[in-house]
Biopython code that builds the backbone (N, CA, C, O; Angstrom):
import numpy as np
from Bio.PDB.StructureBuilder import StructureBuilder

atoms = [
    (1, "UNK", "N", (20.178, 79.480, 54.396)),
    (1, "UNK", "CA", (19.035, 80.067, 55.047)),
    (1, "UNK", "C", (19.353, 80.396, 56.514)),
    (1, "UNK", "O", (19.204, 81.540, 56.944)),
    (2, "UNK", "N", (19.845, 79.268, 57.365)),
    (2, "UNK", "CA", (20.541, 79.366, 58.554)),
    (2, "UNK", "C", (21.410, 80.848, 58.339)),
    (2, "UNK", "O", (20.905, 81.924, 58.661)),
    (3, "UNK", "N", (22.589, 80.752, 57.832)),
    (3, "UNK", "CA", (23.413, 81.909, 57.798)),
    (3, "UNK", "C", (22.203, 83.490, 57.894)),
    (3, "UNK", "O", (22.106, 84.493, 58.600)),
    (4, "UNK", "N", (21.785, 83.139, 57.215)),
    (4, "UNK", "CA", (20.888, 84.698, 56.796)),
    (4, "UNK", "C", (20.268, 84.959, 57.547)),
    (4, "UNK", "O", (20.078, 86.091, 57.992)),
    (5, "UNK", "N", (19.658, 83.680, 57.971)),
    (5, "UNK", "CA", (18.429, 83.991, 59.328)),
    (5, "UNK", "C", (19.806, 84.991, 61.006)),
    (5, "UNK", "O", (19.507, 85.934, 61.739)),
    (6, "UNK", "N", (20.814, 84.381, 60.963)),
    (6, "UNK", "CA", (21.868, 84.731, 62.023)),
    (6, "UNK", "C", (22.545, 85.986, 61.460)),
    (6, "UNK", "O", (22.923, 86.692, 62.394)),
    (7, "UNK", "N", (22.796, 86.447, 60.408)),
    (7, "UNK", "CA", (22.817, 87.873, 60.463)),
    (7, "UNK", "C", (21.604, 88.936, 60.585)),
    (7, "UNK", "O", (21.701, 90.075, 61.041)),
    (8, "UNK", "N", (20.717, 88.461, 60.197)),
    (8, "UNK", "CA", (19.359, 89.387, 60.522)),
    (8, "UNK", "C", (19.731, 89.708, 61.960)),
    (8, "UNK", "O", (19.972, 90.796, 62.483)),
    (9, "UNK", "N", (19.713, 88.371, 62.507)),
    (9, "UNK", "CA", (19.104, 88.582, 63.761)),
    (9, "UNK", "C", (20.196, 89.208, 64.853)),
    (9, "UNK", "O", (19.786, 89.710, 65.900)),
    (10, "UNK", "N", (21.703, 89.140, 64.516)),
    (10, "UNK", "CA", (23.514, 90.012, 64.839)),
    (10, "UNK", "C", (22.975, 91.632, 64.239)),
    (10, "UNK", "O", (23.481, 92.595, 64.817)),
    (11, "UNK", "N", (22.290, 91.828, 63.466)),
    (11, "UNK", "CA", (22.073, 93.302, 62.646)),
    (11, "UNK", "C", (21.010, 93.825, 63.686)),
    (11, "UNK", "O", (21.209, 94.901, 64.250)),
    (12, "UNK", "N", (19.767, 93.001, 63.973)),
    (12, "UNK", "CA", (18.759, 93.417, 64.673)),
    (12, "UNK", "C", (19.464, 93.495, 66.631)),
    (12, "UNK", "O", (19.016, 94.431, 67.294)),
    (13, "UNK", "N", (20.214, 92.777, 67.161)),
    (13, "UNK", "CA", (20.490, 92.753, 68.171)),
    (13, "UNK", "C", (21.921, 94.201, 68.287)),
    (13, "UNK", "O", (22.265, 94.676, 69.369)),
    (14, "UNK", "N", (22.261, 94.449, 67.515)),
    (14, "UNK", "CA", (23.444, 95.338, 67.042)),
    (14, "UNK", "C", (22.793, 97.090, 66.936)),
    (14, "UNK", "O", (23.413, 98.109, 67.240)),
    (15, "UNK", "N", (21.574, 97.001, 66.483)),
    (15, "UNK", "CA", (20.754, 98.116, 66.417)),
    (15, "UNK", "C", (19.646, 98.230, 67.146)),
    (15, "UNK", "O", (18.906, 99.165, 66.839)),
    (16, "UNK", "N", (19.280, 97.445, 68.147)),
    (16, "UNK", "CA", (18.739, 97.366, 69.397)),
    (16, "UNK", "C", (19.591, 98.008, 70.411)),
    (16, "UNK", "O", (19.478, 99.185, 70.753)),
    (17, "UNK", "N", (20.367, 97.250, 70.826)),
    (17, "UNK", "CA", (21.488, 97.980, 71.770)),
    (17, "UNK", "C", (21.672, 99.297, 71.718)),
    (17, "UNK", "O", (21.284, 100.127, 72.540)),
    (18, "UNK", "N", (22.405, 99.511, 70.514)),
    (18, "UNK", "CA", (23.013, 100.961, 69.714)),
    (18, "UNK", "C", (21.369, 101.827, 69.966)),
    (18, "UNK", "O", (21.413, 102.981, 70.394)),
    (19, "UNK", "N", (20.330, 101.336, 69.742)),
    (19, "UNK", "CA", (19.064, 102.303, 70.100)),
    (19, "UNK", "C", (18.919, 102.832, 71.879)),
    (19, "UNK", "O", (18.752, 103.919, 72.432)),
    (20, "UNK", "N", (19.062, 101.613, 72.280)),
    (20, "UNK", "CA", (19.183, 101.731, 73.696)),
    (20, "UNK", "C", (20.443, 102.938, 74.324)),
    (20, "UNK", "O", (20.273, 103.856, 75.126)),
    (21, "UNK", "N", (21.540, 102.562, 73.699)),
    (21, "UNK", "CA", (22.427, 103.394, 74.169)),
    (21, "UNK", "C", (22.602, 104.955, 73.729)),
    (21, "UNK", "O", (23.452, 105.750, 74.130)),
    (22, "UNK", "N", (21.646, 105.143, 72.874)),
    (22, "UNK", "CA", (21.259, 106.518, 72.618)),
    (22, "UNK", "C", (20.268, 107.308, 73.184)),
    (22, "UNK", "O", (20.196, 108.535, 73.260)),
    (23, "UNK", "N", (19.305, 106.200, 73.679)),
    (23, "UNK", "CA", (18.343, 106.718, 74.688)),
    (23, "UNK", "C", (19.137, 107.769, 75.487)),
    (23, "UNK", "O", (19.125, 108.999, 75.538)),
    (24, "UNK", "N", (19.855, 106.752, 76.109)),
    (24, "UNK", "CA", (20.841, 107.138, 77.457)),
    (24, "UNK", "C", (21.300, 107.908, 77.246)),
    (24, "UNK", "O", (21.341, 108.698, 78.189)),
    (25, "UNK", "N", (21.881, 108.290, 76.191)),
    (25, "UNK", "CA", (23.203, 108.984, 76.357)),
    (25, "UNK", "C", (22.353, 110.793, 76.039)),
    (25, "UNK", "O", (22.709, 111.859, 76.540)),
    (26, "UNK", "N", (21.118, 110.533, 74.994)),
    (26, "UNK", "CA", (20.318, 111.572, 74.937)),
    (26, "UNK", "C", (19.563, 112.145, 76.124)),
    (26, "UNK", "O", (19.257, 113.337, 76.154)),
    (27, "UNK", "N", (19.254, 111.284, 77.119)),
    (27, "UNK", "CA", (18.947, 112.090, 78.347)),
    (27, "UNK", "C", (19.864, 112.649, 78.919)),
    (27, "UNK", "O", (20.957, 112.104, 78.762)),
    (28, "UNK", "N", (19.838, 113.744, 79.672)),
    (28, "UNK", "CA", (20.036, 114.399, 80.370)),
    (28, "UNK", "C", (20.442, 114.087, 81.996)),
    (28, "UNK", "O", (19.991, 114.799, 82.894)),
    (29, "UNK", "N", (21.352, 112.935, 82.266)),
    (29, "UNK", "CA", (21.904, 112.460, 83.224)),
    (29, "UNK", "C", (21.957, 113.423, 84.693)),
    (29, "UNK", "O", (21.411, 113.199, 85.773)),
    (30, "UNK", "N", (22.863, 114.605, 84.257)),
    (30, "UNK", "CA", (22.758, 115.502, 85.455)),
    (30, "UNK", "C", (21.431, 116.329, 86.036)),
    (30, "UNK", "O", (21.197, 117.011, 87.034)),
    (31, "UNK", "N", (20.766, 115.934, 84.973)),
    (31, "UNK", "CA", (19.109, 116.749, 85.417)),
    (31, "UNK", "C", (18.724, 116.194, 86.445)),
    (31, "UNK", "O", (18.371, 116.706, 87.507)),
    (32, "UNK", "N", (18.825, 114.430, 85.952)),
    (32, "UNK", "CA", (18.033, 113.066, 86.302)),
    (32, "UNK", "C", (18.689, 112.871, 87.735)),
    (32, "UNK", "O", (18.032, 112.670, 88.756)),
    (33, "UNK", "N", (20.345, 112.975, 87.663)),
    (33, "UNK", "CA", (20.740, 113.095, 89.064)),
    (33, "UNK", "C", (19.839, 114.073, 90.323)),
    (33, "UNK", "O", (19.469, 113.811, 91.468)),
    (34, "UNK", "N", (19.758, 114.952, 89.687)),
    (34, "UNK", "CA", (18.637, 116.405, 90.637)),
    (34, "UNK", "C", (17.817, 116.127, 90.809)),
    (34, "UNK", "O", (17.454, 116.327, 91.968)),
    (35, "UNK", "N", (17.018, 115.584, 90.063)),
    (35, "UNK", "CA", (15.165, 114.570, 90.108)),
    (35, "UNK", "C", (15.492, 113.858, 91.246)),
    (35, "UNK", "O", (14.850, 113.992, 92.288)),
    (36, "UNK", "N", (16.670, 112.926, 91.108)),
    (36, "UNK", "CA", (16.712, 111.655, 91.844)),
    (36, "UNK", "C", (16.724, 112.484, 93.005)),
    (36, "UNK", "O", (15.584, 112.583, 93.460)),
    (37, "UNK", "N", (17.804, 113.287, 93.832)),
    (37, "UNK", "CA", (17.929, 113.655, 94.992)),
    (37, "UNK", "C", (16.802, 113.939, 95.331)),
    (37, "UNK", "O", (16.210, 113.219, 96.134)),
    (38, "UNK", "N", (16.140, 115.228, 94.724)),
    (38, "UNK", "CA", (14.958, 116.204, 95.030)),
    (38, "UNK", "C", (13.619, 115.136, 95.447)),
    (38, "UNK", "O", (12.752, 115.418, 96.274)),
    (39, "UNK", "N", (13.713, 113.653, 94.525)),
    (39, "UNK", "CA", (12.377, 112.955, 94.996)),
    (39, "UNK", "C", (12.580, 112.258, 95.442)),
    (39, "UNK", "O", (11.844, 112.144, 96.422)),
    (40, "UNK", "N", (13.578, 111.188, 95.315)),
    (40, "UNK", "CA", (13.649, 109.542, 95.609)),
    (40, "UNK", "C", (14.723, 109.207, 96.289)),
    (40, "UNK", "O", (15.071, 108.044, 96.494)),
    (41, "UNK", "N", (15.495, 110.535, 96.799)),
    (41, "UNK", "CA", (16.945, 109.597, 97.241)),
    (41, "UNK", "C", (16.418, 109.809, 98.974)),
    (41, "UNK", "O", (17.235, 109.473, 99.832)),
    (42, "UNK", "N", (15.095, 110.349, 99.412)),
    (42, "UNK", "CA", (14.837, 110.222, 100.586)),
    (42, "UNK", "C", (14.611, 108.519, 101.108)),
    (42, "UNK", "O", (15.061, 108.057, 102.156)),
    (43, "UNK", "N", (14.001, 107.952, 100.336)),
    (43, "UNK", "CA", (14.075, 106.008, 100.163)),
    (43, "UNK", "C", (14.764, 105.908, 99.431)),
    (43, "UNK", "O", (14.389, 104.832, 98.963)),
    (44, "UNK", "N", (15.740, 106.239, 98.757)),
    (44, "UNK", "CA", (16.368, 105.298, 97.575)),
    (44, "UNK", "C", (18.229, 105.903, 97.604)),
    (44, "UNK", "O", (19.046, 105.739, 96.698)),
    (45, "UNK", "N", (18.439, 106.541, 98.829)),
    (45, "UNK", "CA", (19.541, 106.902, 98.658)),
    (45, "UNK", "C", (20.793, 105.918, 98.259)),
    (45, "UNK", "O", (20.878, 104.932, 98.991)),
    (46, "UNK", "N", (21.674, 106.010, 97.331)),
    (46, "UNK", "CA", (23.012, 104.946, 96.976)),
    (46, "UNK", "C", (21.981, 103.848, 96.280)),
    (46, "UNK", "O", (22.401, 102.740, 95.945)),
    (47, "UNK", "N", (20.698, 104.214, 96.104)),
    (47, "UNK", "CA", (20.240, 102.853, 95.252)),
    (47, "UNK", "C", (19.740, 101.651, 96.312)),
    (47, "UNK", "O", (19.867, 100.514, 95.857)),
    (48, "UNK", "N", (19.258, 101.743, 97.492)),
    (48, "UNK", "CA", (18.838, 101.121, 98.022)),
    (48, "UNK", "C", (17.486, 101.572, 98.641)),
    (48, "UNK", "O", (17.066, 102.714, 98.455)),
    (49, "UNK", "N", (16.545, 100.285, 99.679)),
    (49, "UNK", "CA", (15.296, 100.910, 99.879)),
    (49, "UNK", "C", (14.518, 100.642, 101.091)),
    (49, "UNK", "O", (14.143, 99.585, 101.600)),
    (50, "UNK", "N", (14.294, 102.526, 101.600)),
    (50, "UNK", "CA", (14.121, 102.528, 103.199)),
    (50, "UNK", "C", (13.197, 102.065, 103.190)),
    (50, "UNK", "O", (12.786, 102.550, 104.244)),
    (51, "UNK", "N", (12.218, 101.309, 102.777)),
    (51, "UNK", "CA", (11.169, 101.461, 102.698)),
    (51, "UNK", "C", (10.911, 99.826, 102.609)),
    (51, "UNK", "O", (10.544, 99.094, 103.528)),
    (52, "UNK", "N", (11.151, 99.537, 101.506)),
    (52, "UNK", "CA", (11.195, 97.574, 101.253)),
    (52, "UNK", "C", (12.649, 97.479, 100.763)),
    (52, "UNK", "O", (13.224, 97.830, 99.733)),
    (53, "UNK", "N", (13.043, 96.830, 101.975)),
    (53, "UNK", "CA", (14.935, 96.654, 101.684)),
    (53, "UNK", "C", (14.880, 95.792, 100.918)),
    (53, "UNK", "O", (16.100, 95.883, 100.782)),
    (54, "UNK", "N", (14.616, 94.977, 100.232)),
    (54, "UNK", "CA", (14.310, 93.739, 99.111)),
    (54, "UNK", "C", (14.107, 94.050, 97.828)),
    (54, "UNK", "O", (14.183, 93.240, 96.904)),
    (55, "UNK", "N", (13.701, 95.851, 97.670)),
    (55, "UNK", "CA", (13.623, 96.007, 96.641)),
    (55, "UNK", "C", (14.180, 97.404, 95.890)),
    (55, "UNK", "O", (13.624, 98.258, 95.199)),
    (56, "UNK", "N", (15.621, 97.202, 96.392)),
    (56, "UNK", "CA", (16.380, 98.122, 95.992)),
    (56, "UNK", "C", (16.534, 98.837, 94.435)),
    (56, "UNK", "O", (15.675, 98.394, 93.672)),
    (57, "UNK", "N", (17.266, 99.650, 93.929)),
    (57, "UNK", "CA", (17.450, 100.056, 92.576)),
    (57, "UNK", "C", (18.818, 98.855, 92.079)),
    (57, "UNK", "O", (19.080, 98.652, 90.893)),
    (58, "UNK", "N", (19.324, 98.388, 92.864)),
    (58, "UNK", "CA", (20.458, 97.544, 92.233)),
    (58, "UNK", "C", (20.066, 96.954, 90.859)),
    (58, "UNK", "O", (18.894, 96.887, 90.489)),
    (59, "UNK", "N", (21.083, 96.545, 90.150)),
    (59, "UNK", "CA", (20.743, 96.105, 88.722)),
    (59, "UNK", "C", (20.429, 94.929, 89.365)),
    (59, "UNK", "O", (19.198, 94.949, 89.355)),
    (60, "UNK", "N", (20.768, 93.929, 89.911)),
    (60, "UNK", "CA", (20.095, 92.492, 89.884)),
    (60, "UNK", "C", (18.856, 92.528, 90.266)),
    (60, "UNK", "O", (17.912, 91.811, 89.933)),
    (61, "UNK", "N", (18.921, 93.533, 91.092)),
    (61, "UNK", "CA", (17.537, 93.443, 91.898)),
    (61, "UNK", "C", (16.050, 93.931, 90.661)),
    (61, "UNK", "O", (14.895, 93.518, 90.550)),
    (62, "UNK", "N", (16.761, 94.845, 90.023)),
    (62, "UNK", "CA", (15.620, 95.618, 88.973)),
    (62, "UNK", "C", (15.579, 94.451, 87.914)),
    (62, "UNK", "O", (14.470, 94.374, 87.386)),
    (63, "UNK", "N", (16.695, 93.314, 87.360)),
    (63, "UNK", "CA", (16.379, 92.442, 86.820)),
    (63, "UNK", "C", (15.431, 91.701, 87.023)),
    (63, "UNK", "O", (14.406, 91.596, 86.350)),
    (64, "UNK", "N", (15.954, 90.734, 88.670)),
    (64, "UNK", "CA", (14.527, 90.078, 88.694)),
    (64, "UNK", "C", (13.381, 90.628, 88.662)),
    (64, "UNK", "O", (12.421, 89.858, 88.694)),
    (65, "UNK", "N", (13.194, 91.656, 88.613)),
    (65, "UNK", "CA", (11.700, 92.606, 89.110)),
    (65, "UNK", "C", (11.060, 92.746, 87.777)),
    (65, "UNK", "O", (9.961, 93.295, 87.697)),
    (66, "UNK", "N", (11.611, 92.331, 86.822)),
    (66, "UNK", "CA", (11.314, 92.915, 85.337)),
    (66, "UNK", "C", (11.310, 94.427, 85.315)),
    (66, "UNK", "O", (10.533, 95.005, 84.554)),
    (67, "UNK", "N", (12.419, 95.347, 86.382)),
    (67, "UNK", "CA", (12.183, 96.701, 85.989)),
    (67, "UNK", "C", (13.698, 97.287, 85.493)),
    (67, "UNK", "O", (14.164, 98.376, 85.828)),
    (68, "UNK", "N", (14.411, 96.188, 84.522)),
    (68, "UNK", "CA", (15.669, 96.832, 84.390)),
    (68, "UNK", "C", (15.899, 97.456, 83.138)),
    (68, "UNK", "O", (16.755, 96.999, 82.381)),
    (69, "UNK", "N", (14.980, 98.816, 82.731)),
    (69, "UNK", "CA", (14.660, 99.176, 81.346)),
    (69, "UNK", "C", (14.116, 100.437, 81.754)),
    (69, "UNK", "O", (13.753, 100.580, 82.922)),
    (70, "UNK", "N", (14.017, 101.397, 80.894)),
    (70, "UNK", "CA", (13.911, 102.528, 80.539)),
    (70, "UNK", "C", (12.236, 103.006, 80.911)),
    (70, "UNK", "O", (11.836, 103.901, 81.656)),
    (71, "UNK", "N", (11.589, 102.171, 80.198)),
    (71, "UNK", "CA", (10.144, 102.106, 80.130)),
    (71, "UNK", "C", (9.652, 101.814, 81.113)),
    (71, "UNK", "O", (8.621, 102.413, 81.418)),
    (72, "UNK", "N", (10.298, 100.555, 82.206)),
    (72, "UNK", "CA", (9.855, 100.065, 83.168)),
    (72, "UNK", "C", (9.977, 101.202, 84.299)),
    (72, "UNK", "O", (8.944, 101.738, 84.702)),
    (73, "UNK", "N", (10.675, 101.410, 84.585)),
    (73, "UNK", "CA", (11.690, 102.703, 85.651)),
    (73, "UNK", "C", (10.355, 103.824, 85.060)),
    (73, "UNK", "O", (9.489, 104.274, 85.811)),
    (74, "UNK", "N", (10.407, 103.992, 84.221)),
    (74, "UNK", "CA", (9.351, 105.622, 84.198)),
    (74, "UNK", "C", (8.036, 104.892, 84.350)),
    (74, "UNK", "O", (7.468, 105.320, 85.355)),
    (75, "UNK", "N", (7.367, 103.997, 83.767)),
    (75, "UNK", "CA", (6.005, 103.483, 84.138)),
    (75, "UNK", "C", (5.734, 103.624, 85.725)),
    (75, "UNK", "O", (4.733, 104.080, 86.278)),
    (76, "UNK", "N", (7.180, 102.984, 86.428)),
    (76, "UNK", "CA", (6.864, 103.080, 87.814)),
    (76, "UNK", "C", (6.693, 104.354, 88.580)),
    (76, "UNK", "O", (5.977, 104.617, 89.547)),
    (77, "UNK", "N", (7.702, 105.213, 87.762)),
    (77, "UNK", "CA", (7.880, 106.537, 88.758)),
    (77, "UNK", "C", (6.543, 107.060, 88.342)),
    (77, "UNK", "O", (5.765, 107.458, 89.209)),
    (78, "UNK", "N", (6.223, 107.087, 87.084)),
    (78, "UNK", "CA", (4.795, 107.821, 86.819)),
    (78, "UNK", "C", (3.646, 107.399, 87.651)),
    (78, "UNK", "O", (3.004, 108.247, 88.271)),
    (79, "UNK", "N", (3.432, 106.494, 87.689)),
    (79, "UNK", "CA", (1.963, 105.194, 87.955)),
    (79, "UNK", "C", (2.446, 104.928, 90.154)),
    (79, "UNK", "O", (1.730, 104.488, 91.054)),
    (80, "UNK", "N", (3.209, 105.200, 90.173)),
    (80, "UNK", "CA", (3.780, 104.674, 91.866)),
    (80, "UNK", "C", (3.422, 102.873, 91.686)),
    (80, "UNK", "O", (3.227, 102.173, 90.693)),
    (81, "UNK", "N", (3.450, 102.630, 92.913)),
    (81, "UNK", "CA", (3.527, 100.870, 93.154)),
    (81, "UNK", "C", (3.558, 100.476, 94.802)),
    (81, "UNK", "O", (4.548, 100.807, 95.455)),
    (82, "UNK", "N", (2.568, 99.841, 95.373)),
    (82, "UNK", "CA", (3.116, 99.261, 96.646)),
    (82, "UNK", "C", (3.181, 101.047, 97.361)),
    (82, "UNK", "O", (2.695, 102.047, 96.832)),
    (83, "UNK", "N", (4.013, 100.965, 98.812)),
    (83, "UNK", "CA", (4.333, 102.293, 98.942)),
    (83, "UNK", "C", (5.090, 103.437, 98.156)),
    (83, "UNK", "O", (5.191, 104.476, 98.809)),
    (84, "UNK", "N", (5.613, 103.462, 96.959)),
    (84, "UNK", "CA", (6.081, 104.205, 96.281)),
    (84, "UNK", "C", (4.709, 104.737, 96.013)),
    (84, "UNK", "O", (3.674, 104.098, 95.823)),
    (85, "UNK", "N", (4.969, 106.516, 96.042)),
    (85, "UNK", "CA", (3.726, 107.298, 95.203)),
    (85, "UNK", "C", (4.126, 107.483, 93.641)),
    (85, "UNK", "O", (5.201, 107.355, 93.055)),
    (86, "UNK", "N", (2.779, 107.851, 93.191)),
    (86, "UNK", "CA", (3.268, 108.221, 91.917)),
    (86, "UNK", "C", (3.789, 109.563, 91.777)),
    (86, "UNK", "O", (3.593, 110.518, 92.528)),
    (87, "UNK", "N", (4.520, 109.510, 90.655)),
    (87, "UNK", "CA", (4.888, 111.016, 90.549)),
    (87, "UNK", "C", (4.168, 111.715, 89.421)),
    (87, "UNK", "O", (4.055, 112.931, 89.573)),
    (88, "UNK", "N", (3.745, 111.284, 88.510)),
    (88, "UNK", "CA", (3.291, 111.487, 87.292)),
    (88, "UNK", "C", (2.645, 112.499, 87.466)),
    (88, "UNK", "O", (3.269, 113.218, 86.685)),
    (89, "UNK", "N", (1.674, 113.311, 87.985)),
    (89, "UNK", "CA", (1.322, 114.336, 88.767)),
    (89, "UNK", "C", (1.907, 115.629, 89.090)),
    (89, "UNK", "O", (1.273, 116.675, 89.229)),
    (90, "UNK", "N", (3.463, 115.441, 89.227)),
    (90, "UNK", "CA", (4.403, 116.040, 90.271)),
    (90, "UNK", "C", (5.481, 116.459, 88.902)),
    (90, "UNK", "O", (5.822, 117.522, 88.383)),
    (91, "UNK", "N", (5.680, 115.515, 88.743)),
    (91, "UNK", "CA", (6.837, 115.357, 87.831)),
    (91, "UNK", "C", (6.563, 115.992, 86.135)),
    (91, "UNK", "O", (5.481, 115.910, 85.553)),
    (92, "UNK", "N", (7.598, 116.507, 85.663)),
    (92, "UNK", "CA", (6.973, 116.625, 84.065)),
    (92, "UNK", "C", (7.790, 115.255, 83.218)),
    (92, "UNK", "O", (8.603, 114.556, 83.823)),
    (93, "UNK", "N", (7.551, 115.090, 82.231)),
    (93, "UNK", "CA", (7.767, 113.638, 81.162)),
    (93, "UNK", "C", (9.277, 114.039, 81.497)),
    (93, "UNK", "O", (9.732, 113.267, 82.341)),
    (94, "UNK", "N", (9.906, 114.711, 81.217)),
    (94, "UNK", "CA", (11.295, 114.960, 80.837)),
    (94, "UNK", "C", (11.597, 114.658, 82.456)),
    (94, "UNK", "O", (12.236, 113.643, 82.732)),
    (95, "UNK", "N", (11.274, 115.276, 83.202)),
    (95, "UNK", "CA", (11.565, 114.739, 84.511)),
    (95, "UNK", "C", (12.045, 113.572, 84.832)),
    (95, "UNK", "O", (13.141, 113.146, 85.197)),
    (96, "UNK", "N", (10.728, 113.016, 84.568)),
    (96, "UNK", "CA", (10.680, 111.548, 84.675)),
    (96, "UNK", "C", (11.644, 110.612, 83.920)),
    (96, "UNK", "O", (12.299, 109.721, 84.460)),
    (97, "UNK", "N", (11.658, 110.958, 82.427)),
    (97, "UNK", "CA", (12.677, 110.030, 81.363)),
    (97, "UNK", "C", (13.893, 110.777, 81.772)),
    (97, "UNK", "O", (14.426, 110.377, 80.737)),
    (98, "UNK", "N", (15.027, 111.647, 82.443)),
    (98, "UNK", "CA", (15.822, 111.869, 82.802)),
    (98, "UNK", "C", (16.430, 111.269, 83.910)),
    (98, "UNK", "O", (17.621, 110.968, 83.831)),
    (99, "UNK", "N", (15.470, 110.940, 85.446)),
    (99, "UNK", "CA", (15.360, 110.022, 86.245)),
    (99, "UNK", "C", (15.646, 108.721, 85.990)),
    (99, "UNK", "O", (16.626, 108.126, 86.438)),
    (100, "UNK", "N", (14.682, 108.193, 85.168)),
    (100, "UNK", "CA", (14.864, 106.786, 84.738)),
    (100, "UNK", "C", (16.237, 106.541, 84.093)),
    (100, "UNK", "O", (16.871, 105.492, 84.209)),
    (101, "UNK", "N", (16.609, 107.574, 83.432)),
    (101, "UNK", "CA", (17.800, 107.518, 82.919)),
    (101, "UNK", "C", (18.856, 107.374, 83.812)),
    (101, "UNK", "O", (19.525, 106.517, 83.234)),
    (102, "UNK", "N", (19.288, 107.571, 84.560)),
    (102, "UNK", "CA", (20.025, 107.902, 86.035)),
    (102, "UNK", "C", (20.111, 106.637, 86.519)),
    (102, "UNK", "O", (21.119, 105.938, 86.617)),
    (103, "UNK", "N", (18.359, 106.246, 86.984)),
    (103, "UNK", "CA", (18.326, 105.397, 87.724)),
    (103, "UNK", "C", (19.284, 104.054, 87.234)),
    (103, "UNK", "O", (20.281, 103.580, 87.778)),
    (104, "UNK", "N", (18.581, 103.649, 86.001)),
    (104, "UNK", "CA", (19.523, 102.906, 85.440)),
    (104, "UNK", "C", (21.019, 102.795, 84.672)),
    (104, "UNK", "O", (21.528, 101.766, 84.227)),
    (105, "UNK", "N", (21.534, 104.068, 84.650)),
    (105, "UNK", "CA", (22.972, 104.363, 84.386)),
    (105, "UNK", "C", (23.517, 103.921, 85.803)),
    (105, "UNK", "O", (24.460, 103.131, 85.758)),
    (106, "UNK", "N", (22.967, 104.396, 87.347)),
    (106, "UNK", "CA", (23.601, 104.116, 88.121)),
    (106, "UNK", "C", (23.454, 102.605, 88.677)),
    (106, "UNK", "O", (24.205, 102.171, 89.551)),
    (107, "UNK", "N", (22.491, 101.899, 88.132)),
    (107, "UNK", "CA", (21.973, 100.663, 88.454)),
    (107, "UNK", "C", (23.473, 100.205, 87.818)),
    (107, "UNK", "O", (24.217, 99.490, 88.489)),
    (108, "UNK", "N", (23.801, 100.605, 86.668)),
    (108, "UNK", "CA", (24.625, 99.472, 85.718)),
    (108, "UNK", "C", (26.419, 99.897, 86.312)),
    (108, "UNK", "O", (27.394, 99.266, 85.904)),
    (109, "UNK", "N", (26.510, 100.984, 87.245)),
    (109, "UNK", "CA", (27.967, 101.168, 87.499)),
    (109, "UNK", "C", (27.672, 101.315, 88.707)),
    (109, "UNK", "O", (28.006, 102.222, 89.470)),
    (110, "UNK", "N", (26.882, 100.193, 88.940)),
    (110, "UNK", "CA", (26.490, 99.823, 90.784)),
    (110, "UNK", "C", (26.393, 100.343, 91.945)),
    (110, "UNK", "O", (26.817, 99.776, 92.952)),
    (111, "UNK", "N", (25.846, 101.445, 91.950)),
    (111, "UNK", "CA", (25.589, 103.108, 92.193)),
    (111, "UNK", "C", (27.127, 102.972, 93.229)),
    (111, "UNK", "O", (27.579, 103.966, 93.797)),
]
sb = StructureBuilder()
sb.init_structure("model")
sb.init_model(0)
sb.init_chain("A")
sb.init_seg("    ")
for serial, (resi, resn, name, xyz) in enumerate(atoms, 1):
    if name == "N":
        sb.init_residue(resn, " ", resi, " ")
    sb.init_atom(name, np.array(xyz, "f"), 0.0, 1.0, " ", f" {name:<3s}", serial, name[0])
structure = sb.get_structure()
């Protein structure tokens, strides 16, 4: 039962990932790069932040924050937070999930 229960769960963690990494790889990175400049790299240039230096794009930093995810990163850019505006308004969906995409590709090869 043990055994079975630990491949479910190697199959389910194996096709989680593999989902995740298709996200990514299906956005549109160089768009998301252009988003980034055009909106956010005025505070967020190299992944850091003019604004609240504490709460940079770095991957550790978006860890502790609970924003180191796909969903999290666009909820924020859409919805704003604190002094960040929203963009949701501004921005179209693809915009936005191209961005997020970025954000966290460059979060993970430490901008």
């Amino acid at each position: 039962m043990l055994k079975k229960l630990f491949i479910a769960l190697t199959l389910f963690s194996v096709i989680s990932f593999s989902c995740n990494e298709l996200i990514v790889l299906a956005a549109d990175l160089e768009h998301g790069e252009q988003v980034f400049i055009g909106n956010c790299a005025a505070c967020h240039r190299g992944g850091e932040n003019s604004i609240m230096p504490n709460k940079t794009l770095k991957k550790n930093v978006l860890e502790e924050n609970s924003m180191h995810s796909i969903s999290a990163i666009t909820y924020q850019v859409k919805n704003g937070k604190n002094a960040m505006p929203a963009f949701g308004d501004r921005l179209e969906d693809e915009d936005i999930e191209d961005v997020a995409n970025y954000i966290l590709s460059q979060s993970e090869s430490g901008w």
